[in-house]
mmCIF file as Biopython writes it, N, C-alpha, C and O atoms, coordinates in Angstrom:
data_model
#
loop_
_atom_site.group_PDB
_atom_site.id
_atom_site.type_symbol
_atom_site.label_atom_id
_atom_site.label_alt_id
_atom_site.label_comp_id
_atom_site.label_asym_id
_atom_site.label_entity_id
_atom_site.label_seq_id
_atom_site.pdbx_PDB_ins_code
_atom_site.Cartn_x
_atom_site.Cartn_y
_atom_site.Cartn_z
_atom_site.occupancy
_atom_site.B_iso_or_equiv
_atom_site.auth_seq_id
_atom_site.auth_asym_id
_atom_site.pdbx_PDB_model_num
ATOM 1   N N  . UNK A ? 1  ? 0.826  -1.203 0.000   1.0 0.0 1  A 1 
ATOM 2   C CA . UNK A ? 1  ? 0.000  0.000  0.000   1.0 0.0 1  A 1 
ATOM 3   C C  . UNK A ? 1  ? 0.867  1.263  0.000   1.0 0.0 1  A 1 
ATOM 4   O O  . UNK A ? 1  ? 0.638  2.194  -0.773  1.0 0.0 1  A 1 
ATOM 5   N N  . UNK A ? 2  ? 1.947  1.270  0.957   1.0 0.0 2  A 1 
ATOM 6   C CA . UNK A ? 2  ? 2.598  2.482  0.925   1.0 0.0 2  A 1 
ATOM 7   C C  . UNK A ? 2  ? 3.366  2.346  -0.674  1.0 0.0 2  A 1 
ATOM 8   O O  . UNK A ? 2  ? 3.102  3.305  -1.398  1.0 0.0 2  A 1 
ATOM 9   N N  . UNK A ? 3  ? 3.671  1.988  -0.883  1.0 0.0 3  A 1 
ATOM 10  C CA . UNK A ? 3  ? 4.675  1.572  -2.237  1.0 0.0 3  A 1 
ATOM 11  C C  . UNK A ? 3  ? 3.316  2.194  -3.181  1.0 0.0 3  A 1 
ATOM 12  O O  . UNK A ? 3  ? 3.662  2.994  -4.050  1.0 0.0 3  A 1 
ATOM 13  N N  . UNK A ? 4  ? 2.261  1.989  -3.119  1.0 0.0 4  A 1 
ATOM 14  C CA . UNK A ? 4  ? 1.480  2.650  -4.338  1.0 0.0 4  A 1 
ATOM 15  C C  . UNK A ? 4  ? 1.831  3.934  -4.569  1.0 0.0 4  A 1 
ATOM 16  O O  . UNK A ? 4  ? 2.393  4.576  -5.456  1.0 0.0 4  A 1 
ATOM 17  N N  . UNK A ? 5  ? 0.980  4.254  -2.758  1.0 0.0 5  A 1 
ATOM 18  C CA . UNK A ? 5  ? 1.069  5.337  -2.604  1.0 0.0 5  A 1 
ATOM 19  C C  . UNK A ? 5  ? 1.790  6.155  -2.835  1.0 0.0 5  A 1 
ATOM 20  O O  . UNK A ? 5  ? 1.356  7.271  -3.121  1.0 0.0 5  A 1 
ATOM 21  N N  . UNK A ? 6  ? 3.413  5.846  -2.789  1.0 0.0 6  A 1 
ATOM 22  C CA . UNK A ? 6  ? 4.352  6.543  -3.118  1.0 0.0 6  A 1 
ATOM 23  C C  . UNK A ? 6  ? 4.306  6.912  -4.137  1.0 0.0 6  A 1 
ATOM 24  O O  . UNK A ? 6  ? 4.345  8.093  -4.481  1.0 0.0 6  A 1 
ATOM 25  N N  . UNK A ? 7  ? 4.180  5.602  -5.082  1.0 0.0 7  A 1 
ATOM 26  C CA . UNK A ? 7  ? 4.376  5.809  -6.881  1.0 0.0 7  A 1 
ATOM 27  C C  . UNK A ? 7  ? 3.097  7.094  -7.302  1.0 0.0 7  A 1 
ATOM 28  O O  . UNK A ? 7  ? 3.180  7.940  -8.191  1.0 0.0 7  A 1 
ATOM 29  N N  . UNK A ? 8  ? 1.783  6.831  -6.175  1.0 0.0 8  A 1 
ATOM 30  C CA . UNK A ? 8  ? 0.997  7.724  -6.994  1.0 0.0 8  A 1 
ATOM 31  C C  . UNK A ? 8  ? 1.285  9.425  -6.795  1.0 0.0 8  A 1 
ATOM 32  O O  . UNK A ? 8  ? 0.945  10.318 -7.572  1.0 0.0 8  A 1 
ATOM 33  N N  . UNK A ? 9  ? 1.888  9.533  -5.738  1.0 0.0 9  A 1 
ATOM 34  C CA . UNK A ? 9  ? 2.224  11.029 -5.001  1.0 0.0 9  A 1 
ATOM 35  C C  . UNK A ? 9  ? 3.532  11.104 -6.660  1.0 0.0 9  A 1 
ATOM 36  O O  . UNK A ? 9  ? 3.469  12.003 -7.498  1.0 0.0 9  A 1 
ATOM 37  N N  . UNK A ? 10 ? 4.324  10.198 -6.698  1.0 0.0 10 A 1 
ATOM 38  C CA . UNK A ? 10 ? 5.064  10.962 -7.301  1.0 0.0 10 A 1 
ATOM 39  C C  . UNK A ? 10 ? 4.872  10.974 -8.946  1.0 0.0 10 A 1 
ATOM 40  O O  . UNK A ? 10 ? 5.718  11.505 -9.667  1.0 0.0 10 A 1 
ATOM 41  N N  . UNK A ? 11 ? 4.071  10.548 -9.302  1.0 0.0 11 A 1 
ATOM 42  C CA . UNK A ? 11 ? 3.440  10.580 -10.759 1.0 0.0 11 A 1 
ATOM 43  C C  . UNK A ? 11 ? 2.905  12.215 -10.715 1.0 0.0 11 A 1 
ATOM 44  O O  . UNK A ? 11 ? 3.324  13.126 -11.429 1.0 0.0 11 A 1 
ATOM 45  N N  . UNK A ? 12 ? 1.958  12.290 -9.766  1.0 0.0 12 A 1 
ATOM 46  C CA . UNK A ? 12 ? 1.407  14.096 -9.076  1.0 0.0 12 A 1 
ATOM 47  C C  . UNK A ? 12 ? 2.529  15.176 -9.488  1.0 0.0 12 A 1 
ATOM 48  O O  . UNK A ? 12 ? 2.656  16.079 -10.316 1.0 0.0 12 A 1 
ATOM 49  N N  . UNK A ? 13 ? 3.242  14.607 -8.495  1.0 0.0 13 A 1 
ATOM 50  C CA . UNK A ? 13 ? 4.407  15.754 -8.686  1.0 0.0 13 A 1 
ATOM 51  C C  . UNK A ? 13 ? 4.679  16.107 -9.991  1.0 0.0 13 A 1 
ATOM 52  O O  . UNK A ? 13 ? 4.522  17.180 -10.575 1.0 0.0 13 A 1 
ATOM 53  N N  . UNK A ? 14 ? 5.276  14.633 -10.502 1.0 0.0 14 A 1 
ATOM 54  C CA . UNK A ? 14 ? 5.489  15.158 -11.753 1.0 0.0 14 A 1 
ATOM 55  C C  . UNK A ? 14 ? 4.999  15.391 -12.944 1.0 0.0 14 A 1 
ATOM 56  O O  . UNK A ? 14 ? 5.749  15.747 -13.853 1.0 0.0 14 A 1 
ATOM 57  N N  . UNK A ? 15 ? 3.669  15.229 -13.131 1.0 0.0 15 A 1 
ATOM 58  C CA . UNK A ? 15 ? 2.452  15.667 -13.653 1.0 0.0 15 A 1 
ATOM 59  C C  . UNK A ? 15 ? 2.890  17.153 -13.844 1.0 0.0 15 A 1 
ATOM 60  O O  . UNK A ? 15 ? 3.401  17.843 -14.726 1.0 0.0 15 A 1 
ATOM 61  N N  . UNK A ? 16 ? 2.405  17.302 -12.498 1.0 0.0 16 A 1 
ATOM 62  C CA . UNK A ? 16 ? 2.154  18.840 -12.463 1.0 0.0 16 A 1 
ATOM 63  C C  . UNK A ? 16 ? 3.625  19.775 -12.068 1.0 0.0 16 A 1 
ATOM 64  O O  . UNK A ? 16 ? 3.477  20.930 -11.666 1.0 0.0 16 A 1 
ATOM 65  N N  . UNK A ? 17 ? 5.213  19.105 -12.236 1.0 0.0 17 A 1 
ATOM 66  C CA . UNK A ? 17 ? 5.876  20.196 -12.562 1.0 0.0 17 A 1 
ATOM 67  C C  . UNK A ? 17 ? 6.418  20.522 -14.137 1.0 0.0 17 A 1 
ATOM 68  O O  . UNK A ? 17 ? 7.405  21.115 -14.573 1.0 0.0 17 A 1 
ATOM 69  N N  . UNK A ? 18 ? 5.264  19.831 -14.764 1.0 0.0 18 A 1 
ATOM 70  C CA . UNK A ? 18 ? 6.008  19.590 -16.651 1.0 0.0 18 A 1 
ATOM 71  C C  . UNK A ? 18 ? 5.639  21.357 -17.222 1.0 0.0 18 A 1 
ATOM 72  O O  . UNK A ? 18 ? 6.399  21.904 -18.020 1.0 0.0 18 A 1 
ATOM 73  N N  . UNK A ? 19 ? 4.264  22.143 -16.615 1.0 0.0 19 A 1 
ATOM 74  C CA . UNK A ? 19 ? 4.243  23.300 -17.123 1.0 0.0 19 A 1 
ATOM 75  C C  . UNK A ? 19 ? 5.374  23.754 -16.671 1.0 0.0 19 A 1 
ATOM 76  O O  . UNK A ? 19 ? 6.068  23.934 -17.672 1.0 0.0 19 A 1 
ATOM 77  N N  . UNK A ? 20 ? 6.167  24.146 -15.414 1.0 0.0 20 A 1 
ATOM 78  C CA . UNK A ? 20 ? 7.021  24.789 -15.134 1.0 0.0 20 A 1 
ATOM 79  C C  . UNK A ? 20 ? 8.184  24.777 -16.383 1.0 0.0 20 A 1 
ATOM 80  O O  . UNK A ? 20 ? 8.438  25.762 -17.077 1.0 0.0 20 A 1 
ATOM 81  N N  . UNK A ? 21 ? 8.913  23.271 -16.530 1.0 0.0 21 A 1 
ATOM 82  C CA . UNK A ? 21 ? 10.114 23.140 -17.797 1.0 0.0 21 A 1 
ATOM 83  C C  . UNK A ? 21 ? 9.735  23.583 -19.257 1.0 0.0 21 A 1 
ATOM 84  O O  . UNK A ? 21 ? 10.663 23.638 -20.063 1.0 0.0 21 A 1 
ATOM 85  N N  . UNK A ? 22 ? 8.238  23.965 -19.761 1.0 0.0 22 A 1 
ATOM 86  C CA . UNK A ? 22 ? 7.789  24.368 -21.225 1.0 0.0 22 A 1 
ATOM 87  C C  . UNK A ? 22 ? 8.598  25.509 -20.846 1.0 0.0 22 A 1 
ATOM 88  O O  . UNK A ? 22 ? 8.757  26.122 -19.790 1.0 0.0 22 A 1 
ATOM 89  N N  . UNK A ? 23 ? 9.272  25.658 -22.547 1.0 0.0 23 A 1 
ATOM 90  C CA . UNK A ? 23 ? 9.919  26.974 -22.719 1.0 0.0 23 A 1 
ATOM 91  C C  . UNK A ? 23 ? 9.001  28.048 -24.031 1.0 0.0 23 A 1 
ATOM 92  O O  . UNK A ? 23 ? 8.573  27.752 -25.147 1.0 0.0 23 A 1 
ATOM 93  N N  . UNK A ? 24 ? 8.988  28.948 -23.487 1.0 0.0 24 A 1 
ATOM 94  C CA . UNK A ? 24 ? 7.958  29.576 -24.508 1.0 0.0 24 A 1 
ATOM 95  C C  . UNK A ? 24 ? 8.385  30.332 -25.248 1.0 0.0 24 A 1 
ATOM 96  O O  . UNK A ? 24 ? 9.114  31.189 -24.748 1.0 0.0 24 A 1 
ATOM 97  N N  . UNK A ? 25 ? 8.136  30.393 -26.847 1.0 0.0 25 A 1 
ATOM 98  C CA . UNK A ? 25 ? 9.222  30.827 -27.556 1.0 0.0 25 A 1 
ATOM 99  C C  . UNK A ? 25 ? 8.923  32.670 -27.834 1.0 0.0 25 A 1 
ATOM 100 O O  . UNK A ? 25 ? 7.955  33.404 -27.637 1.0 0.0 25 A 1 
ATOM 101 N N  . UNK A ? 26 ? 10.286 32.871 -28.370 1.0 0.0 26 A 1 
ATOM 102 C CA . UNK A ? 26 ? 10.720 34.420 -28.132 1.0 0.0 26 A 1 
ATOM 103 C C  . UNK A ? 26 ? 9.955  34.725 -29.033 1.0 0.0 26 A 1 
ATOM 104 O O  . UNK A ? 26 ? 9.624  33.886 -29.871 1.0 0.0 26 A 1 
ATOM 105 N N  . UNK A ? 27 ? 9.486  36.036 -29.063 1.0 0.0 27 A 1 
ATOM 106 C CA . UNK A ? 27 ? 8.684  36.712 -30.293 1.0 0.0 27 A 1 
ATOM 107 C C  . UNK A ? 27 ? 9.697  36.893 -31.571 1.0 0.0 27 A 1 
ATOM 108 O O  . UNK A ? 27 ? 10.797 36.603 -31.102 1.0 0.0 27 A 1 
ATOM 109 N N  . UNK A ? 28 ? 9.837  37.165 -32.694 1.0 0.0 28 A 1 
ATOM 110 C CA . UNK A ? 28 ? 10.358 37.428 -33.362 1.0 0.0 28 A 1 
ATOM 111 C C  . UNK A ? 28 ? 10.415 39.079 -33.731 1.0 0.0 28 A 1 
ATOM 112 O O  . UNK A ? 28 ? 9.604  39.738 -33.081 1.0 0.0 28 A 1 
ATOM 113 N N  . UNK A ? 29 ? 11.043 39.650 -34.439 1.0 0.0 29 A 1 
ATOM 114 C CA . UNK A ? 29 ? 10.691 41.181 -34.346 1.0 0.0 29 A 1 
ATOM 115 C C  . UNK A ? 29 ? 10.039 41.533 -35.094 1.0 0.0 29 A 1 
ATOM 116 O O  . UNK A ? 29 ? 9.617  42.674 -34.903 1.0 0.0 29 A 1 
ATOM 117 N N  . UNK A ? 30 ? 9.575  40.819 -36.342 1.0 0.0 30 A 1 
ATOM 118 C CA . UNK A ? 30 ? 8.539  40.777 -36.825 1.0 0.0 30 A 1 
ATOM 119 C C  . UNK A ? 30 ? 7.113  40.869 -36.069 1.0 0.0 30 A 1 
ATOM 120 O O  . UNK A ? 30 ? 6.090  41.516 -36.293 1.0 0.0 30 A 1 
ATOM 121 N N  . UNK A ? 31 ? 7.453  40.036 -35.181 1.0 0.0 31 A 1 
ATOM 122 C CA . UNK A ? 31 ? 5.629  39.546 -35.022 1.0 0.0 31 A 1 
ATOM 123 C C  . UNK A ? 31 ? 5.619  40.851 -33.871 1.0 0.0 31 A 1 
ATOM 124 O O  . UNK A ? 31 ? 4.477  41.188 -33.558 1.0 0.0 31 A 1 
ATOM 125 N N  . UNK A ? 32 ? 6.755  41.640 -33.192 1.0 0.0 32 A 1 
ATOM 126 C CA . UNK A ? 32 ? 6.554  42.736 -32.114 1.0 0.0 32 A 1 
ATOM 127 C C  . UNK A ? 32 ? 6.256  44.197 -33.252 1.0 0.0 32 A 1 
ATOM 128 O O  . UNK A ? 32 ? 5.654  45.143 -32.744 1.0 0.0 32 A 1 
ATOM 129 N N  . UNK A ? 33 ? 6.616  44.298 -34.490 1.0 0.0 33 A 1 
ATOM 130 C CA . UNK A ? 33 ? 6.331  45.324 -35.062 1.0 0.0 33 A 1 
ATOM 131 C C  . UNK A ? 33 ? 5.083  45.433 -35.906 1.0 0.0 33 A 1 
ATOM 132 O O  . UNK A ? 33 ? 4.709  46.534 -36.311 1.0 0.0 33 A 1 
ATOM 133 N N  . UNK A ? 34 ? 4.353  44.186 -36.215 1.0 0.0 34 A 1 
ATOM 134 C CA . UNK A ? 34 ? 3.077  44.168 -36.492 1.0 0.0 34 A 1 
ATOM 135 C C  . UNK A ? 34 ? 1.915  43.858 -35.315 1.0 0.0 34 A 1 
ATOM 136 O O  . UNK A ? 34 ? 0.709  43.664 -35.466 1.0 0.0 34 A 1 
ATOM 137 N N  . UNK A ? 35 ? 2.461  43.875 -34.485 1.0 0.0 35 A 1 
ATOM 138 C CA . UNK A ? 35 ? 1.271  44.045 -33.377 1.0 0.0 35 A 1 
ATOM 139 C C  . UNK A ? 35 ? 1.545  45.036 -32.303 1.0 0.0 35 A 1 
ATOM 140 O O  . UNK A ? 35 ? 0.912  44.998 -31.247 1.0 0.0 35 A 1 
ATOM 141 N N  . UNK A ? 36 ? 2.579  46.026 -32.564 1.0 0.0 36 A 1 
ATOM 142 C CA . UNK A ? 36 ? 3.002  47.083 -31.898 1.0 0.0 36 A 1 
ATOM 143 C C  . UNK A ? 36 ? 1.866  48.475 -32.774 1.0 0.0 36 A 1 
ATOM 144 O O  . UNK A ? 36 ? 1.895  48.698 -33.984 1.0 0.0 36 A 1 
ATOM 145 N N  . UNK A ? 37 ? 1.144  49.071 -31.952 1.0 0.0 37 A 1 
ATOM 146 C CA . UNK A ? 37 ? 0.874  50.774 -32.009 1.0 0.0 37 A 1 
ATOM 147 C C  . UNK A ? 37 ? 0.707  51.539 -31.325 1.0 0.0 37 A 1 
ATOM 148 O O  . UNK A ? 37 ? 0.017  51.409 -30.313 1.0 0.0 37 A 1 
ATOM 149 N N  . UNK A ? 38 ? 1.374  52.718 -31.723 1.0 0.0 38 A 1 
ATOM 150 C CA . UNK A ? 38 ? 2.010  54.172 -31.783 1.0 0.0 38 A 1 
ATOM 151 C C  . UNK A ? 38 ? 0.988  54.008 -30.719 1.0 0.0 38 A 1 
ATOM 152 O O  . UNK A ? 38 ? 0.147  53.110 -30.687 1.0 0.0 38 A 1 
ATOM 153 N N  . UNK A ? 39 ? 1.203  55.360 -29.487 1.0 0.0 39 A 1 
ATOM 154 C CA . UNK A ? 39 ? 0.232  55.722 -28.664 1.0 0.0 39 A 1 
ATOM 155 C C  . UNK A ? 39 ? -0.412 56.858 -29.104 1.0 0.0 39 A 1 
ATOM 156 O O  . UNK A ? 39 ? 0.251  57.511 -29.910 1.0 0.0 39 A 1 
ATOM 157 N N  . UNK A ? 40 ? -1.780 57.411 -28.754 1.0 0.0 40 A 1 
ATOM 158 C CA . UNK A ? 40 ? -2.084 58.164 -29.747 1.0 0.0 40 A 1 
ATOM 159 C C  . UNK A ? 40 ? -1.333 60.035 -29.426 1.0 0.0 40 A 1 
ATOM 160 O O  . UNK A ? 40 ? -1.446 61.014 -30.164 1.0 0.0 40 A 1 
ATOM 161 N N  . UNK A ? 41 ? -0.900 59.970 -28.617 1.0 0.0 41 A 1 
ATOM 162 C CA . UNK A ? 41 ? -0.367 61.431 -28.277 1.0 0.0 41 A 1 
ATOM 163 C C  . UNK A ? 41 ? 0.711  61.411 -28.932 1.0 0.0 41 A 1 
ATOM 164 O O  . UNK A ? 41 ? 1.323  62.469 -29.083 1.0 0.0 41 A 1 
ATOM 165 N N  . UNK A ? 42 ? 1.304  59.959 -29.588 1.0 0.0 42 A 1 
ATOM 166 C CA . UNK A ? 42 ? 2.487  60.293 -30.495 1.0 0.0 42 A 1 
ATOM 167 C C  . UNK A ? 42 ? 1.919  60.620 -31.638 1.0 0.0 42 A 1 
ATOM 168 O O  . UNK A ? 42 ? 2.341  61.657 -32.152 1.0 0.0 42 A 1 
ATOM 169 N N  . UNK A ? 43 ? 0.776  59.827 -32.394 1.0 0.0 43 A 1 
ATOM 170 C CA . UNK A ? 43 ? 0.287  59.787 -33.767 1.0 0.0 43 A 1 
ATOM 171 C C  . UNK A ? 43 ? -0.724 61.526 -33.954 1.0 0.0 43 A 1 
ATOM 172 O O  . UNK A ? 43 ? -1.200 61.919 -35.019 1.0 0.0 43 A 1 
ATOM 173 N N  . UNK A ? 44 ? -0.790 62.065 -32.984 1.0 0.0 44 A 1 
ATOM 174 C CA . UNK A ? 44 ? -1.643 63.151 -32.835 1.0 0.0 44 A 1 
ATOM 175 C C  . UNK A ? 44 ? -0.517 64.439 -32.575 1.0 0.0 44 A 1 
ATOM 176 O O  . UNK A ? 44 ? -0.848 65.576 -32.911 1.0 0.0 44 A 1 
ATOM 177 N N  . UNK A ? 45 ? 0.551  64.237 -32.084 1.0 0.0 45 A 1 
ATOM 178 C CA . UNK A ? 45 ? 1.301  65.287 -31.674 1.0 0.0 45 A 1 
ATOM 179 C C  . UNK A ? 45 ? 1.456  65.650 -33.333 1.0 0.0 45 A 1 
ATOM 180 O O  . UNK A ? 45 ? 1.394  64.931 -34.330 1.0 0.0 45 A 1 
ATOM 181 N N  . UNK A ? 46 ? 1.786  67.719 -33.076 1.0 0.0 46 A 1 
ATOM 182 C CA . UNK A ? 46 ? 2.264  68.474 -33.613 1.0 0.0 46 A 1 
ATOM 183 C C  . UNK A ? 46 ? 3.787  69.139 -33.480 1.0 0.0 46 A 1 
ATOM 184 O O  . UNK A ? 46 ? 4.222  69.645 -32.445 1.0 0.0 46 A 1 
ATOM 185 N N  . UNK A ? 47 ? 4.338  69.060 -34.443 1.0 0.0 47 A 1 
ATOM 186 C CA . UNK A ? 47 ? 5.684  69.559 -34.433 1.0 0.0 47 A 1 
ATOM 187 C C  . UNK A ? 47 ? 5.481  70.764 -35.208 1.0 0.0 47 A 1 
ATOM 188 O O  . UNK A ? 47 ? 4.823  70.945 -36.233 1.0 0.0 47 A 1 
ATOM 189 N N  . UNK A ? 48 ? 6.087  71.446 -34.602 1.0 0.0 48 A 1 
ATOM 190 C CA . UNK A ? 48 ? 6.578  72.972 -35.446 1.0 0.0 48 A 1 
ATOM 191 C C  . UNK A ? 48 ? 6.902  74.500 -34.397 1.0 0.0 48 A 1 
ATOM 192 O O  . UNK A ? 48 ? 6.861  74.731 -33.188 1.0 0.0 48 A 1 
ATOM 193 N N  . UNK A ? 49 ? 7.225  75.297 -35.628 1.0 0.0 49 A 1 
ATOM 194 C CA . UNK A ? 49 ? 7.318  76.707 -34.902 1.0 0.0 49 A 1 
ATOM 195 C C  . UNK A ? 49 ? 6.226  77.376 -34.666 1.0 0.0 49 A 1 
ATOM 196 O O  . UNK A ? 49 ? 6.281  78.470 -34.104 1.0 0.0 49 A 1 
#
């Protein structure tokens, strides 16, 4: 019984530490410059004399 038990606690564990090791991949700079926009006080500002 304890011997299950053990095996089943540690199946648990390691079940549930597999999200932790996923590595999630880097954006590319592509995909940050097509889903990047301007704020609008930049797209609205005036420059001049």
């Amino acid at each position: 019984m304890k011997k299950r038990k053990l095996i089943l606690i540690l199946l648990l564990v390691s079940y549930l530490s597999i999200p932790c090791f996923s590595q999630e991949q880097e954006r590319s700079w592509e995909e940050l410059r097509d889903q990047y926009e301007f704020p609008s006080w930049y797209t609205e500002a005036r420059f001049g004399i």
